[in-house]
N, C-alpha and C positions, 0 to 999 in steps of 0.2 A: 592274091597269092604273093604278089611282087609286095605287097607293104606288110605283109605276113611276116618274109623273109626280110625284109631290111628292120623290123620291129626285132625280131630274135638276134641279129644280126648287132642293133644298137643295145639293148639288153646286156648281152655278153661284152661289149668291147667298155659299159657301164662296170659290169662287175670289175670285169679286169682293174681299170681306172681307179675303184675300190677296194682293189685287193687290200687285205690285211697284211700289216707286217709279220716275218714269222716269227715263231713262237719262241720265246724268251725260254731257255735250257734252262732247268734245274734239278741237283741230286738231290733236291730234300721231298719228302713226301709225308703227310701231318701225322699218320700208321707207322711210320717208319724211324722212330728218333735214332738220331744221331748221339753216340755216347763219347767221351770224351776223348778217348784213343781214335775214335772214328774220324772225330772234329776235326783232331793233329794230322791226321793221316790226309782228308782233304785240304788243310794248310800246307803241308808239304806239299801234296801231290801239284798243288798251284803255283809252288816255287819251283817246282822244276818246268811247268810247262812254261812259265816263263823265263827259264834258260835256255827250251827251245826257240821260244820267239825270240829271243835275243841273240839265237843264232844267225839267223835267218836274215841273208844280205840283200842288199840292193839288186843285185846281178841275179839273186835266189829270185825278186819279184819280179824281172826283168824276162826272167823264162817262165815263168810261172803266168806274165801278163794280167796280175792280179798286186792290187794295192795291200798294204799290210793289215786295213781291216776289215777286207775280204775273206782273206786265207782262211781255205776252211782245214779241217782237219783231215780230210782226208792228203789235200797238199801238202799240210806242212809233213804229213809221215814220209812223204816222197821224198822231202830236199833233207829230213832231221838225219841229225848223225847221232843215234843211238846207242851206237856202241861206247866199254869203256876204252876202250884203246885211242879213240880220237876225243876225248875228253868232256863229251856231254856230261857222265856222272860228275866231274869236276865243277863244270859248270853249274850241275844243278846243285852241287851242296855250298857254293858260294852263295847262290840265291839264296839256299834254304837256311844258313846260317845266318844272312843279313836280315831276311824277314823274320825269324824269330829273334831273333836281336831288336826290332823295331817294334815283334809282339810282342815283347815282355814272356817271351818261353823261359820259364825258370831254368829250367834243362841245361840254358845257354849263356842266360844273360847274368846266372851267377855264379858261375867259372868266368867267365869274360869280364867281370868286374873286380874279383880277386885276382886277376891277374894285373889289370890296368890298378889298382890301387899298389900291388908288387913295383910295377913299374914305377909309379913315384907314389910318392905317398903322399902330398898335394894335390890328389884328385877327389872330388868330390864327392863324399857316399852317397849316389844317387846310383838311377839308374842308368843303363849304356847306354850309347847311342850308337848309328852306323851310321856311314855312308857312304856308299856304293862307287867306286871307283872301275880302275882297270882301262890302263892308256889305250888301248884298242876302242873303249865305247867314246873315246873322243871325239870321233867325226860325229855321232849325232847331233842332230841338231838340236840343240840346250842345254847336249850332257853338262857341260862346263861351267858352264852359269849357275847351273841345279848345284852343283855339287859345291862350287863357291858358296851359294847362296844362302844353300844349308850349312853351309858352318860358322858363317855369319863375317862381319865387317872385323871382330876383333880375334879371330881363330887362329892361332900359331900349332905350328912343325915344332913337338916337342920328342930328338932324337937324342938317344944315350951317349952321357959325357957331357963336359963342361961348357959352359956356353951361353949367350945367345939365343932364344929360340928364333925360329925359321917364320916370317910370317904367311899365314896358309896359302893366298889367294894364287897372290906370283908362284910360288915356288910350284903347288900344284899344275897350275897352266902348264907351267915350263915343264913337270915331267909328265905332261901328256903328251909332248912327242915320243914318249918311247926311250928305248935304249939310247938312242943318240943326245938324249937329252943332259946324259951325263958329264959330256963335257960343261954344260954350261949351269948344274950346279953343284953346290959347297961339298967338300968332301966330307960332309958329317951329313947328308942328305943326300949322296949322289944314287943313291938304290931306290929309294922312293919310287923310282917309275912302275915299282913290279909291285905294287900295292895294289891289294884286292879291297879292302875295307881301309875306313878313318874310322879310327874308335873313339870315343870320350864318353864323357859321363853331362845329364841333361843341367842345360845352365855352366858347364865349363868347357873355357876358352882353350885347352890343351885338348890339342888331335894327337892319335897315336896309328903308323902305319902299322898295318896287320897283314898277313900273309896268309892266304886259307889256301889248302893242298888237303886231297880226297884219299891223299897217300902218302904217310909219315913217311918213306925215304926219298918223294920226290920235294921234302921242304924243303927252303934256302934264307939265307940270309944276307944281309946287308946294310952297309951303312944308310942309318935312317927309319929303318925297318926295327919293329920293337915286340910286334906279338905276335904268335903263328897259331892257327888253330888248326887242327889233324885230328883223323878219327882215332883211338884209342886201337892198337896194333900190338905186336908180340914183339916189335922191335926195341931193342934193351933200354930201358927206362920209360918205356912210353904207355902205361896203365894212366888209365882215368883219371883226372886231374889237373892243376897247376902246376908245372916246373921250369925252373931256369935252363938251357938248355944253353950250356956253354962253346956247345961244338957250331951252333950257328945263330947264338948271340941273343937268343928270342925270349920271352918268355911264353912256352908252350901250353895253349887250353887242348887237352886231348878228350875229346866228347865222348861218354862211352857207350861201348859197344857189346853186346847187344841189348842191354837191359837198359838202355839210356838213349839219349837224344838218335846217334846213330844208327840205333835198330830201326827206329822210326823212320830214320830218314832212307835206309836201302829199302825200306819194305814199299813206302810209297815211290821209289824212282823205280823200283822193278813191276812196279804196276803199270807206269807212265810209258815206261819202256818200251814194255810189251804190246801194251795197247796201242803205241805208235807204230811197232813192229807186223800190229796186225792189221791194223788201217794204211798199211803203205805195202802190204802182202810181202813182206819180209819175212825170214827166219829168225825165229831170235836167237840169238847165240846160244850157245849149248852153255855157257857157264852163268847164265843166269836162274838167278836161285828165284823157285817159287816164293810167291808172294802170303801173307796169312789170308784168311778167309775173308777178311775185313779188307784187304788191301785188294781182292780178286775180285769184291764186288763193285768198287774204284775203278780197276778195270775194265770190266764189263759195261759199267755206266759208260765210260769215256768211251768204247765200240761201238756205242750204238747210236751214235751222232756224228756219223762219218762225213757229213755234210752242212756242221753247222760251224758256224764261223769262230775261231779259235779262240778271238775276243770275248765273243757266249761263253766259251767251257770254260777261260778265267774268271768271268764274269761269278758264273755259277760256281765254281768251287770256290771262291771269295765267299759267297755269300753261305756256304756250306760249311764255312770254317769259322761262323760267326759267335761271339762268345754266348750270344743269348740264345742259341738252339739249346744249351747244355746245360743244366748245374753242375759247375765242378771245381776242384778246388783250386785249379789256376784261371791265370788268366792269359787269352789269344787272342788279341784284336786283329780284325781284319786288318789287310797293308795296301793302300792304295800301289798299283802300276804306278811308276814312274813316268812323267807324259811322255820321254825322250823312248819309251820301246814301244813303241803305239803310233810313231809317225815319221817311219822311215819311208823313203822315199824311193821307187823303181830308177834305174838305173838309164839312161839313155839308151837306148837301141840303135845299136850299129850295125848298119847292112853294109856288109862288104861284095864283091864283084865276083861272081863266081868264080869258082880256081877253073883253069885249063890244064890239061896234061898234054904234053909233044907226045907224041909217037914214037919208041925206041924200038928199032930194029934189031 
């Protein structure tokens, strides 16, 4: 009986030892093709969940006591800030404008190339390129080197007016400190710190800083600063399109709405949204607008993996956004993650002494 139970006993603590890894997430199913508008919708819908995770601090793993590719979905809806008031939506159409810039989304990247050809007319007709800034992702670990690296050994700061140009490496470094960084450069570059994207054209050495805002009246300008992108708005001059935009020096790509790039892109963040709203048993705000039919099943996929690790469900929508699921007549390449959002690091944990209260009579 005794070798009975230790035989059952070694059995199971075998399987255990054997367990299988779990199961690799995926929204595609071979019955179920994926149509073109469907494809764009899971390429957004992954640029924004990657502004979630690029939300998500050290002090965020730190309570959470979970490494960053652990975090399942059901956590990151705990720590996300979803709403648009603290600036998630923001966040996410920076991504979603850089990765389609990176995808060759025509939507995007040919506005964004009549614009940089406006700016000088020595840029090369090719197509754009990005690269992902924002003095804040400074502290990760490679951001800076990445973003050097990608622009190569001969990449200069080409800012409006006579001159010089800036060369990239230094100057950038220097405006990853932030605001304060402005004392220590050139007053024909001293704005540069508030740079969301580098633009150029592929094979040229001219970077141009770009300004992305989810809200034509919160744009700004600044020395150094050369292109602003904003969604397409009712505020006066701002219809869909290229224009100079004298009152803050830019030249403005306004993405339109809703028949264009920007439909797309609220329909998939209001999916993301929600579904982070509902895996974190939040309400969602009353002023979010239903999503279309296509975008609610986006939804739904993403609810129903409350427990898989968040790295999966980018994994899987990467791979749902792939050009060869589709015939169609553009094209979307998938966008590799940047290694620098994939390996932050938990925060040290500091136990303090429990507090005392005196007694007041």
């Amino acid at each position: 009986m005794a070798a009975s139970v230790q035989s059952v006993l070694s059995n199971a603590l075998t399987m255990v030892a054997k367990q299988q890894p779990r199961p690799q997430v995926t929204f595609i199913e071979q019955n179920a093709p994926v149509d073109e508008y469907g494809r764009a919708l899971y390429a957004v819908a992954r640029s924004v969940l990657r502004a979630f995770i690029d939300s998500v601090t050290n002090e965020d793993l730190t309570d959470l006591n979970t490494p960053i590719e652990d975090v399942s979905m059901r956590q990151l809806a705990k720590i996300a800030r979803p709403e648009r008031d603290k600036g998630m939506k923001g966040d996410g159409f920076e991504w979603a404008v850089h990765e389609a810039i990176s995808g060759m989304e025509p939507n995007v990247i040919d506005p964004v190339l009549y614009a940089l050809r406006r700016a000088c007319r020595k840029v090369k007709d090719s197509a754009p390129t990005s690269l992902m800034f924002g003095y804040e992702r400074a502290k990760y670990l490679g951001f800076l080197d990445a973003v050097v690296e990608g622009a190569g050994d001969n990449a200069y700061l080409l800012p409006e007016g006579r001159g010089r140009p800036f060369s990239f490496g230094p100057w950038v470094c220097t405006a990853a400190m932030g605001e304060v960084s402005e004392v220590f450069l050139p007053k024909r570059i001293e704005k540069i710190w508030k740079t969301d994207l580098f633009l150029s054209s592929k094979e040229d050495p001219r970077y141009f800083a770009a300004t992305i805002k989810s809200n034509y009246n919160a744009l700004e300008g600044g020395s150094g600063l050369r292109i602003g992108i904003v969604p397409e708005s009712t505020a006066t001059g701002n219809k869909a399109g290229v224009r100079y935009d004298s009152r803050h020096g830019l030249w403005v790509v306004s993405l339109a709405d809703p028949n264009g790039f920007m439909g797309l892109y609220n329909d998939a963040y209001h999916a993301v949204a929600r579904a982070m709203c509902s895996l974190g048993k939040l309400a969602a705000p009353p002023y979010y607008t239903k999503p279309s039919a296509k975008a609610q099943r986006v939804q739904e996929q993403l609810e129903k993996h409350p427990n898989a690790r968040v790295l999966e469900i980018e994994s899987a929508l990467n791979d749902a956004a792939q050009q060869d699921l589709v015939v169609s007549s553009h094209k979307l390449v998938g966008v590799n993650a940047p290694d620098w959002l994939h390996i932050k690091q938990m925060a040290p944990r500091i136990i303090s002494p429990k507090p005392r209260f005196e007694r007041i009579d």
